[in-house]
N, CA, C and O atoms as a GROMACS GRO file, in nm:
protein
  400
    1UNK      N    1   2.905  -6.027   0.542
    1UNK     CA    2   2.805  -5.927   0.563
    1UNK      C    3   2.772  -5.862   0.429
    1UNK      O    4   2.865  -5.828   0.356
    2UNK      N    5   2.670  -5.847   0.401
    2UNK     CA    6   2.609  -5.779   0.265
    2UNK      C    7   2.559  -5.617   0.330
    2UNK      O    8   2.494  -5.568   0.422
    3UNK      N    9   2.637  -5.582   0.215
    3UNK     CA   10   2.638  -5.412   0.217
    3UNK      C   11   2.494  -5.352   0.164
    3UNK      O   12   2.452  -5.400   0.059
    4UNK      N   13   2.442  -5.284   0.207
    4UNK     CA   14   2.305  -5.217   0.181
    4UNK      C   15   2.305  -5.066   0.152
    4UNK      O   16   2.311  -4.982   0.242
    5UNK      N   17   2.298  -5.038   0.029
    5UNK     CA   18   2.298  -4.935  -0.002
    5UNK      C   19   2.165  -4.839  -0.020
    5UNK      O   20   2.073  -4.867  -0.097
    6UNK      N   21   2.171  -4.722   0.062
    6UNK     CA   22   2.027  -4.635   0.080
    6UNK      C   23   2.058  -4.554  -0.022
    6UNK      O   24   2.168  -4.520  -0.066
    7UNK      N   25   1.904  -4.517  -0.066
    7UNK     CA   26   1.904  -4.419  -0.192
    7UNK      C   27   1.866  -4.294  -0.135
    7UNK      O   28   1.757  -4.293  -0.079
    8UNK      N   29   1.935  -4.184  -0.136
    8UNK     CA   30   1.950  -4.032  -0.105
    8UNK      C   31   1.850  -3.941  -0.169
    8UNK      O   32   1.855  -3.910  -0.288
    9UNK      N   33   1.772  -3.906  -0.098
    9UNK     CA   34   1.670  -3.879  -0.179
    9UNK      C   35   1.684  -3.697  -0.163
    9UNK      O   36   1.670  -3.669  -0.044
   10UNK      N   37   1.705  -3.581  -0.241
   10UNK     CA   38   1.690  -3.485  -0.200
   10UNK      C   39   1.586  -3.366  -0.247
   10UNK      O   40   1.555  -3.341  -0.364
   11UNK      N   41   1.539  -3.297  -0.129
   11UNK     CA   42   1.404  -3.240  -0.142
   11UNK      C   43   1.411  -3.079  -0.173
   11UNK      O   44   1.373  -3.017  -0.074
   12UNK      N   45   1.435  -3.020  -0.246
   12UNK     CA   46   1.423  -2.900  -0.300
   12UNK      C   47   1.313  -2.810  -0.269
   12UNK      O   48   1.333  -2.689  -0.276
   13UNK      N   49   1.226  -2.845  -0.244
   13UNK     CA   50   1.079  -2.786  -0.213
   13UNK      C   51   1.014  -2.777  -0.052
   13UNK      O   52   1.005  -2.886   0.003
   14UNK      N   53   0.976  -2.674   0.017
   14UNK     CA   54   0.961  -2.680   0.113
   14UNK      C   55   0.770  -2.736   0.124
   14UNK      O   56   0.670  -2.698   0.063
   15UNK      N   57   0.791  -2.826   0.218
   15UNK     CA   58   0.623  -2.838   0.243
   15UNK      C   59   0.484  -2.681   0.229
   15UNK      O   60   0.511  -2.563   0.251
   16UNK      N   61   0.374  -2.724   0.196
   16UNK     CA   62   0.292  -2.598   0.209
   16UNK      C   63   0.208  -2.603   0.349
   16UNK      O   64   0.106  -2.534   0.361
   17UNK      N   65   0.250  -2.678   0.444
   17UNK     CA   66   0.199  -2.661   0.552
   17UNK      C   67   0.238  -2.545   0.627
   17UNK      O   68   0.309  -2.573   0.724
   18UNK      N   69   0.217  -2.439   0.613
   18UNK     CA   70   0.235  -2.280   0.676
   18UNK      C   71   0.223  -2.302   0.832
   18UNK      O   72   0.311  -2.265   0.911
   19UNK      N   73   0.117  -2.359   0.866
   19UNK     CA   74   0.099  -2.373   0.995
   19UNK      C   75   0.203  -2.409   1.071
   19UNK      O   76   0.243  -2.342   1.166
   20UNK      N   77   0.274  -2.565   1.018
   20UNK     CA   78   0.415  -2.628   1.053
   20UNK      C   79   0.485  -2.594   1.102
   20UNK      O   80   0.543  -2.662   1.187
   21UNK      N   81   0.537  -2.400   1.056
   21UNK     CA   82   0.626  -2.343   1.067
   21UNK      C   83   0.565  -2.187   1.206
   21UNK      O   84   0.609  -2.073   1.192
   22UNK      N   85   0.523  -2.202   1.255
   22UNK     CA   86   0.490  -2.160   1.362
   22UNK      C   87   0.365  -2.095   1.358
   22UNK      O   88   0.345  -2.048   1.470
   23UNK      N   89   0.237  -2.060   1.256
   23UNK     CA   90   0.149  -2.006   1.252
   23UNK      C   91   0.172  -1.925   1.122
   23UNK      O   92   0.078  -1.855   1.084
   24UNK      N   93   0.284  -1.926   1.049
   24UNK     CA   94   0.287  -1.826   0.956
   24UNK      C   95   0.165  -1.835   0.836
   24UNK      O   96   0.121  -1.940   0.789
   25UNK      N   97   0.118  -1.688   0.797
   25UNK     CA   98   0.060  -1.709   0.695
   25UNK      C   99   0.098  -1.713   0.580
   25UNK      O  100   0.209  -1.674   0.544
   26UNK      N  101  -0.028  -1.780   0.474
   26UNK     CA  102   0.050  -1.797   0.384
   26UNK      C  103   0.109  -1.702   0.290
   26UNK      O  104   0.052  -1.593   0.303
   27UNK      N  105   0.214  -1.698   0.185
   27UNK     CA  106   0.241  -1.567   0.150
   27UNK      C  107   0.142  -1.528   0.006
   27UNK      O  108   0.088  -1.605  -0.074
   28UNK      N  109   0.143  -1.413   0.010
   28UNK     CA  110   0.073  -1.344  -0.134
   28UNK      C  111   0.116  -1.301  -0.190
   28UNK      O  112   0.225  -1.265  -0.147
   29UNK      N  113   0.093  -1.268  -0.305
   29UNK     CA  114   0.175  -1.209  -0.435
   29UNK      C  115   0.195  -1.081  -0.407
   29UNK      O  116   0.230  -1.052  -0.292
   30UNK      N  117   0.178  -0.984  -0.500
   30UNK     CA  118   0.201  -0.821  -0.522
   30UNK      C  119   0.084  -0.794  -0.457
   30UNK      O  120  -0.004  -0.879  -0.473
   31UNK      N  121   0.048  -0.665  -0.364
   31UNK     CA  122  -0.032  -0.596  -0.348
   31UNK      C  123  -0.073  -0.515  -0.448
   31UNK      O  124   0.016  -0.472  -0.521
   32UNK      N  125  -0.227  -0.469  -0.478
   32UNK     CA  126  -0.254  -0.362  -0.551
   32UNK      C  127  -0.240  -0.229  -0.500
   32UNK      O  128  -0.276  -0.194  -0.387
   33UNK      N  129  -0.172  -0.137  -0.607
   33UNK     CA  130  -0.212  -0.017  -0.526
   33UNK      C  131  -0.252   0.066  -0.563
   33UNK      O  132  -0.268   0.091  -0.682
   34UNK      N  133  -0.284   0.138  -0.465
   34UNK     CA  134  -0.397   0.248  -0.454
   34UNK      C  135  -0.326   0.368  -0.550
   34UNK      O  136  -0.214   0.419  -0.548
   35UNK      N  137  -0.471   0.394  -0.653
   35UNK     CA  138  -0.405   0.539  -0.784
   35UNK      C  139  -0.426   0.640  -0.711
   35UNK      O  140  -0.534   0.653  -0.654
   36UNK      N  141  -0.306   0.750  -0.695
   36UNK     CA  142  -0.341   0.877  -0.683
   36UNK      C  143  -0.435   0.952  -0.738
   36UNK      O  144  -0.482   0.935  -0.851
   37UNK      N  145  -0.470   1.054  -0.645
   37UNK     CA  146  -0.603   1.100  -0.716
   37UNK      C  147  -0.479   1.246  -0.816
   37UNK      O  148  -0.362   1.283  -0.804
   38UNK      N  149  -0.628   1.291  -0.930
   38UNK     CA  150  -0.524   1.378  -1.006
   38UNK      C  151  -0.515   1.507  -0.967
   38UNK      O  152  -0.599   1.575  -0.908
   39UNK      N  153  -0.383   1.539  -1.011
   39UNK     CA  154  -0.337   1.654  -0.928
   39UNK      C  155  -0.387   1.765  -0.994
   39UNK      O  156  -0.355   1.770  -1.113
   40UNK      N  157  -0.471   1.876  -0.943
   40UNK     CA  158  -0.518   1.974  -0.995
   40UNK      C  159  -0.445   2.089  -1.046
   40UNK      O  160  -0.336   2.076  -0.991
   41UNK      N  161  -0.439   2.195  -1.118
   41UNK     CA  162  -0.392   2.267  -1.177
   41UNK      C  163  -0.406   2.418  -1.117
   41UNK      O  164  -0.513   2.456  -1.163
   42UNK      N  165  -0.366   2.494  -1.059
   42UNK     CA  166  -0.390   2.645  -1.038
   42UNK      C  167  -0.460   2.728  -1.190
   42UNK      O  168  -0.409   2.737  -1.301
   43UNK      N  169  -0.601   2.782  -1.139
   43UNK     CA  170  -0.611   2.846  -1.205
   43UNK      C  171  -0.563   3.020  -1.247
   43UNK      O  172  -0.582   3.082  -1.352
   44UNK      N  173  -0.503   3.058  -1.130
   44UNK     CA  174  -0.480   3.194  -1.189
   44UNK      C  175  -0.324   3.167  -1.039
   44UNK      O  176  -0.303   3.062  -0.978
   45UNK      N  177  -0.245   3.298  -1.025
   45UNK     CA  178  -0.119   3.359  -0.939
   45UNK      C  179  -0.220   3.320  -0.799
   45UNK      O  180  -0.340   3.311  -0.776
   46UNK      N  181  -0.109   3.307  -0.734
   46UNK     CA  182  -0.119   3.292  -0.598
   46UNK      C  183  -0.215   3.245  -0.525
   46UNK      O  184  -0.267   3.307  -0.433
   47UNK      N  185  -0.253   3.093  -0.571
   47UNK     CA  186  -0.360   3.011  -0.533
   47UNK      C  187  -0.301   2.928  -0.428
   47UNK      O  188  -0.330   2.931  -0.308
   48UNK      N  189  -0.192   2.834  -0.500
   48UNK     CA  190  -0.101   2.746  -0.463
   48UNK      C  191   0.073   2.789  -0.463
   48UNK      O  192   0.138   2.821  -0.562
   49UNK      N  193   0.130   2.775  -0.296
   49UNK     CA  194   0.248   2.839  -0.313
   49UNK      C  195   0.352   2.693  -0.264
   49UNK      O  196   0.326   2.618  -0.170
   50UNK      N  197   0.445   2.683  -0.338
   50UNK     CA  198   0.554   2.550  -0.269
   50UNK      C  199   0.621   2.631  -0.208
   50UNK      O  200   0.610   2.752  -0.229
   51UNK      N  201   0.740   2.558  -0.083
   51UNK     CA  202   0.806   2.615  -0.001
   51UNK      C  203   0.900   2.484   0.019
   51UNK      O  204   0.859   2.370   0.040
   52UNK      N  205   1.041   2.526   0.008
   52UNK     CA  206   1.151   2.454   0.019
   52UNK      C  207   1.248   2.523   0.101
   52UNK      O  208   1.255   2.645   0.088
   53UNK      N  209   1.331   2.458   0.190
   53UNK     CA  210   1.436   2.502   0.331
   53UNK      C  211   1.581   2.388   0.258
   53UNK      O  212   1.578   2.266   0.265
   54UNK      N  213   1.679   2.459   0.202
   54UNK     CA  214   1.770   2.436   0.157
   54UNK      C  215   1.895   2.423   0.232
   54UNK      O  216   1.860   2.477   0.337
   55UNK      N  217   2.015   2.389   0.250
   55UNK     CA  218   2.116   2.392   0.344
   55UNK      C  219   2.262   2.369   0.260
   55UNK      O  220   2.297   2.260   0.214
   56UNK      N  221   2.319   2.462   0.254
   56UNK     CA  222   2.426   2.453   0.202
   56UNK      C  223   2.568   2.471   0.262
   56UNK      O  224   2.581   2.474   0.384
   57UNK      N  225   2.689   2.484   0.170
   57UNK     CA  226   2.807   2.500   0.258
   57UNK      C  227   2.899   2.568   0.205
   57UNK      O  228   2.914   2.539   0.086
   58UNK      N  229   2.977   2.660   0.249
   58UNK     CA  230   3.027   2.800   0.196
   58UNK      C  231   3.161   2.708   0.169
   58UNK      O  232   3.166   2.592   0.208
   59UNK      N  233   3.295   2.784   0.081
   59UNK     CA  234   3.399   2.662   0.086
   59UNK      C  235   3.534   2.673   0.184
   59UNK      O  236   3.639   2.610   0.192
   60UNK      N  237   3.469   2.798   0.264
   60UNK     CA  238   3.539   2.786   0.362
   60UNK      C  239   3.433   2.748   0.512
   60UNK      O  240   3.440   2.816   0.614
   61UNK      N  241   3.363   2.655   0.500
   61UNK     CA  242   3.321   2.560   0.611
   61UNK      C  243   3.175   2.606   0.642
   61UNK      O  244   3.087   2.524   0.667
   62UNK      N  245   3.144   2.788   0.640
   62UNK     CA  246   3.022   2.785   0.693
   62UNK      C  247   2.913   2.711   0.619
   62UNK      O  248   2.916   2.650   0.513
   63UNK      N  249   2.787   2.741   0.729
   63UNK     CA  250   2.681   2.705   0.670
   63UNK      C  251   2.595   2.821   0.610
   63UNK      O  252   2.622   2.941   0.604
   64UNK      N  253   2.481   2.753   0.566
   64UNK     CA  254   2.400   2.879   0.542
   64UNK      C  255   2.232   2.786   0.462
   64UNK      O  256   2.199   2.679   0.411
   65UNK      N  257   2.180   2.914   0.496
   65UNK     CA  258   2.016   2.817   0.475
   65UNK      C  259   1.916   2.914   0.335
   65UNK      O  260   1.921   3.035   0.310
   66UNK      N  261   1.866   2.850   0.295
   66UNK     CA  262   1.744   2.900   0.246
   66UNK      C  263   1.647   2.870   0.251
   66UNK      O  264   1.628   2.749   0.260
   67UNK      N  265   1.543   2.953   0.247
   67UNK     CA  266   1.398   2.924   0.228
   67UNK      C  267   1.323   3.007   0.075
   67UNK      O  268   1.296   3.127   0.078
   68UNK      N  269   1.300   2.931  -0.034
   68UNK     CA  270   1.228   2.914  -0.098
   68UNK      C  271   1.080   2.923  -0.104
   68UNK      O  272   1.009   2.843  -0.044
   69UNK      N  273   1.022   3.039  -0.192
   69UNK     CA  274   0.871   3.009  -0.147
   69UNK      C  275   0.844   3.033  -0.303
   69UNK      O  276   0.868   3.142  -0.354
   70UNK      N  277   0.786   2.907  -0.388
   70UNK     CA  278   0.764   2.956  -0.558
   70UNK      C  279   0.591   2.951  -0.585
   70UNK      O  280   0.513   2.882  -0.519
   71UNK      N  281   0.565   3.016  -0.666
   71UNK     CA  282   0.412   3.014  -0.719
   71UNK      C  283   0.396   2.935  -0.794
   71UNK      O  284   0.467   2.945  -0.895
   72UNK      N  285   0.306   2.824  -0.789
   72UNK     CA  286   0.273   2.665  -0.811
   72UNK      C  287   0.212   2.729  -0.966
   72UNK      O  288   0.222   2.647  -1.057
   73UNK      N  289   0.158   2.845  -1.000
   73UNK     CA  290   0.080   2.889  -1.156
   73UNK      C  291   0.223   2.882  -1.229
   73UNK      O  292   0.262   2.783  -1.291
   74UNK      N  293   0.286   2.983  -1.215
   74UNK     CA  294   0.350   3.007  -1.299
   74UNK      C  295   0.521   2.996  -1.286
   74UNK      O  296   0.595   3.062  -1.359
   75UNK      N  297   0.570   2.902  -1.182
   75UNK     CA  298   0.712   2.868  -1.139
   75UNK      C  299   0.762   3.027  -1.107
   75UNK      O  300   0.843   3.053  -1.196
   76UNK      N  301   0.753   3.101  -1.050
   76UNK     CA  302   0.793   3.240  -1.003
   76UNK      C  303   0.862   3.224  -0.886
   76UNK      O  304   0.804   3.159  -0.799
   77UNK      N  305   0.949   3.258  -0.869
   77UNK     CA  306   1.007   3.284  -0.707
   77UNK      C  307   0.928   3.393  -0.628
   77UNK      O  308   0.965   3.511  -0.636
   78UNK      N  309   0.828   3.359  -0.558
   78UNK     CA  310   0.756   3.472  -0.444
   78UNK      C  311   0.867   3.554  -0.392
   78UNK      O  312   0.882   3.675  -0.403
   79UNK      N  313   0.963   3.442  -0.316
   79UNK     CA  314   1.030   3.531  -0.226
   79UNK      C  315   1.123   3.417  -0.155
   79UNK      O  316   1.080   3.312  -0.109
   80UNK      N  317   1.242   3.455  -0.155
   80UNK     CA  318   1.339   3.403  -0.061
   80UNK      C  319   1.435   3.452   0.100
   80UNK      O  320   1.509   3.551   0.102
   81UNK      N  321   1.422   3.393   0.180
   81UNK     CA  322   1.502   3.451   0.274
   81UNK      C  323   1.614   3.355   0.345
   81UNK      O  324   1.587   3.250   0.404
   82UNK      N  325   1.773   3.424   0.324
   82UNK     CA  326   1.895   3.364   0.305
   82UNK      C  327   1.959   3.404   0.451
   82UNK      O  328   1.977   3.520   0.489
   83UNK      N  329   1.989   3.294   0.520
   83UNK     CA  330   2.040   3.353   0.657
   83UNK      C  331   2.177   3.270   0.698
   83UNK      O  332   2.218   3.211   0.597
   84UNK      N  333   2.248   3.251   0.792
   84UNK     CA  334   2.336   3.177   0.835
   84UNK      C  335   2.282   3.068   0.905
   84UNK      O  336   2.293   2.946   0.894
   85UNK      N  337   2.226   3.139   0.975
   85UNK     CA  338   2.056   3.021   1.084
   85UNK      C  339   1.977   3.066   1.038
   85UNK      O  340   1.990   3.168   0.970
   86UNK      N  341   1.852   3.000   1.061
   86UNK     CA  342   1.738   3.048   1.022
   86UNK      C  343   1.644   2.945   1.104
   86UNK      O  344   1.604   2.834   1.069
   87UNK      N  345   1.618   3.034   1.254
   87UNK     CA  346   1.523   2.962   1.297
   87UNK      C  347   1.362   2.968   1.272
   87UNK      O  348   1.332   3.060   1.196
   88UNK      N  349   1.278   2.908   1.309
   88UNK     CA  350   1.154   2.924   1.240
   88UNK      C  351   1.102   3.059   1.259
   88UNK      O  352   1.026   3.118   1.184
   89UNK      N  353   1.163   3.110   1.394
   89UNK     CA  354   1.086   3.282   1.435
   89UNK      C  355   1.112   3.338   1.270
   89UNK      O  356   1.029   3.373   1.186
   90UNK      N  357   1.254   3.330   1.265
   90UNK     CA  358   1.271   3.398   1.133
   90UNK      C  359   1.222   3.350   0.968
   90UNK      O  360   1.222   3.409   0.859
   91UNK      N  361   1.186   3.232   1.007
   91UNK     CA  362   1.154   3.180   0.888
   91UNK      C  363   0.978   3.227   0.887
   91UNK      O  364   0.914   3.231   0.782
   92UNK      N  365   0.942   3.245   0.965
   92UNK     CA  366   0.791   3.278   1.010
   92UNK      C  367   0.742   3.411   0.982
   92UNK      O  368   0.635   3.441   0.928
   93UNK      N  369   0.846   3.499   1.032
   93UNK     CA  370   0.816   3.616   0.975
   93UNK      C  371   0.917   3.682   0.854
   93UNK      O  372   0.944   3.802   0.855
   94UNK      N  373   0.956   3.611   0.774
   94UNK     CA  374   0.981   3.628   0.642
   94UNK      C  375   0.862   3.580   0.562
   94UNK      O  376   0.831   3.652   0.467
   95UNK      N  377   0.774   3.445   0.589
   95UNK     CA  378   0.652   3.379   0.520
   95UNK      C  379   0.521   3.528   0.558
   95UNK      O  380   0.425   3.545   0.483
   96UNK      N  381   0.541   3.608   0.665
   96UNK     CA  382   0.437   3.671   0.693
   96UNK      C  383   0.478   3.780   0.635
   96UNK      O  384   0.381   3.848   0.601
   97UNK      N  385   0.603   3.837   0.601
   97UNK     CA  386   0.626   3.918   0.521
   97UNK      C  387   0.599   3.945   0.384
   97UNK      O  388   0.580   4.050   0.324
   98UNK      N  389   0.603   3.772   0.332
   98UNK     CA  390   0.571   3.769   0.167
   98UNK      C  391   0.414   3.754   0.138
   98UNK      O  392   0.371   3.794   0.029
   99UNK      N  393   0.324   3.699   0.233
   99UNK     CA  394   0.217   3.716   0.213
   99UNK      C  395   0.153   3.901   0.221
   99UNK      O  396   0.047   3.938   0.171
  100UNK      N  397   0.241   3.982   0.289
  100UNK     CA  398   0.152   4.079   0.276
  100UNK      C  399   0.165   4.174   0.170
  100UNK      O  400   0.082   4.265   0.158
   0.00000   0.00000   0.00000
């Protein structure tokens, strides 16, 4: 009997038939993206105000919260109000407090 030797051929590359593979589409590179528009500047105090709700931890276990309210002109602290809780009633009328 004469021995027949097959040559092994191996394929590294997957076909580009997308369809093949259940409907997939084909893939695309990087998306472009979209430029922010530019961020405007305050012209004078109390145009633009940021507001940050902080949460910290005492080192004997409690908690405790802040609320942050700074003036976007000139980095100023408006006004802060520091509680143990601080539900929004209270966070609501501390914000209505600093506006007046």
């Amino acid at each position: 009997m004469e021995k027949v030797l097959h040559e092994v051929i191996k394929v590294y590359r997957k076909p580009r038939s997308w369809q093949h593979w259940g409907g997939l589409t084909r893939p695309r590179g990087r998306q472009s993206r979209v430029k922010p528009s530019i961020l405007t500047v305050p012209s004078s105090n109390d145009v633009v105000w940021s507001m940050g709700l902080m949460h910290e931890q005492l080192t004997d276990g409690r908690t405790f919260r802040l609320l942050n309210v700074v003036d976007y002109f000139n980095r100023e602290s408006v006004g802060i109000k520091i509680d143990l809780s601080l539900p929004y009633e209270r966070a609501t009328r501390g914000l209505d407090l600093i506006i007046e």
